[in-house]
C-alpha positions, 0 to 999 in steps of 0.5 A: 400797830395798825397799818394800811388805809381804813375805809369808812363806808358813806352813810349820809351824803348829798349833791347839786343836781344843776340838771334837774333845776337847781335840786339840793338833795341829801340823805342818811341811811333813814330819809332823803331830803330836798331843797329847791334852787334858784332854776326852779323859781326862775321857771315860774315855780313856786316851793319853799318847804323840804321835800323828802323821799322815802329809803328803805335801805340804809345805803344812798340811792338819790344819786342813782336815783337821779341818774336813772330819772334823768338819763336814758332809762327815764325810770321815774323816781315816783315810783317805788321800784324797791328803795323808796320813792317821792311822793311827797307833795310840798308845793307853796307850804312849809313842806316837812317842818321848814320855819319861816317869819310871820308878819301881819299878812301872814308866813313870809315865804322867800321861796327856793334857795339862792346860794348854796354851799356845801360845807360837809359831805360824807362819810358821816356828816352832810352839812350845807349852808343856804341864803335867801332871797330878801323879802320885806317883813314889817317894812324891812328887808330881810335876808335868811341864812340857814344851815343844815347839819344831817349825821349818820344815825339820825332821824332829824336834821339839826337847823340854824337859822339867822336873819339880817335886817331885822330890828326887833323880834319877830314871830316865826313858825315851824310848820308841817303841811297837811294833806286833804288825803289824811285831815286828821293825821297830825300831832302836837305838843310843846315840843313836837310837831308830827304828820302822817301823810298818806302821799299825793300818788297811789294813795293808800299802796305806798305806806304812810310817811311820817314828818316831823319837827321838834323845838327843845326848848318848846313852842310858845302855842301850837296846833293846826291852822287852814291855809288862807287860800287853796294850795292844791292837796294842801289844806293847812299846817301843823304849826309850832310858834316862837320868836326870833330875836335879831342877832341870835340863831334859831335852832330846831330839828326836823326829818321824816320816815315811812310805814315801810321802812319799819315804823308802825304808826304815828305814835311810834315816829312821835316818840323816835323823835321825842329829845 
């Protein structure tokens, strides 16, 4: 008979930074992922999609990374100084395969997350639970709940998505943005969305970071499509098109990985991911 505690090492975990304006952030032993809060879209900032940062150890490191950042040392986490970096570059878009409605003006952004709870922290599990701000689709108020699950051993995010208010289905897209820095560094079928993005600091000395999105059940069309208007580095998104129907929850997966964490090239990442 066993006696004795047993511990089990945490592998996936996340956090609230308050002091780095609302930041959620979470990791496992492949990515780090960020959703922005509610202090950034009251200082004027406009983000909507997932940010990611690159690991290149299996241990987590955004906790410190975030000490470091914030504290006496001011070590950047731009900077790759031997885990990984950001340098991953979202602004006004999709980021790393968010989903969002689609009305007659085009993708409905409800911009950074306005609650946020916790609901699973560790050792093998993150789960959280996110709400949005309202925004008008079609003339109707509409509310999105979300919920994101990461598991130890996994290179994609498992993403449930409900709306309040609406009254009749609805477009919605799943997209990954695309960088002028590598145009043409993107991939797409029924099922699987994939970017390689070369990053918006030192490009070409940090390696090649790899998003991707991948619905089971398949898009209805997909493909990329120009931004409308100028967003930075930003020149439009590989989207994935569906429809919401009121009452059901949406679910599809996303993640990301890097050139220098073992994974040569975008094929490679595209079949990782392939369910």
């Amino acid at each position: 008979m066993l006696s004795g505690a047993c511990t089990v090492p945490v592998t996936v975990c996340g956090e609230i930074r308050q002091d780095r304006k609302d930041d959620l952030v979470w990791e496992n032993e492949f990515s780090g992922y960020r959703a922005f809060g509610p202090a950034l879209q009251a200082a004027g900032e406009r983000a909507f999609g997932y940010d990611i940062f690159t690991k290149s150890v299996t241990y987590p490191v955004l906790h410190d990374r975030y000490e470091k950042a914030l504290g006496p040392e001011k070590l950047s986490f731009h900077i790759d100084h031997g885990d990984g970096m950001d340098s991953y570059g979202v602004g006004p878009t999709l980021g790393c395969g968010t989903a969002a409605l689609v009305d007659s003006s085009g993708i409905v952004y409800p911009w950074c997350w306005k609650e946020a709870e916790i609901l699973q922290n560790g050792p093998r599990r993150f789960r959280v639970r996110l709400t949005y701000p309202p925004v008008m689709v079609n003339g109707r108020e509409v509310t999105e709940h979300r919920v994101i699950t990461l598991d130890s051993g996994k290179r994609l995010n498992r993403v449930d998505v409900t709306y309040d208010g609406l009254d009749a289905p609805c477009p919605i897209v799943v997209g990954i943005v695309v960088h002028a820095e590598n145009p043409d560094g993107w991939y797409a079928d029924k099922n699987v969305l994939s970017v390689a993005d070369l990053g918006d600091r030192n490009v070409g000395e940090n390696g090649e970071m790899y998003c991707g999105a991948v619905l089971p059940g398949g898009f209805d069309c997909y493909g990329f499509e120009p931004l409308h208007e100028p967003a930075g580095a930003a020149i439009g998104h590989v989207l994935g098109h569906s429809t919401y129907h009121p009452g059901t929850t949406f679910t599809y997966y996303f993640g990301s990985g890097w050139s220098k964490a073992g994974i040569d090239g975008l094929q490679e990442w595209v079949e990782l991911i392939r369910k």
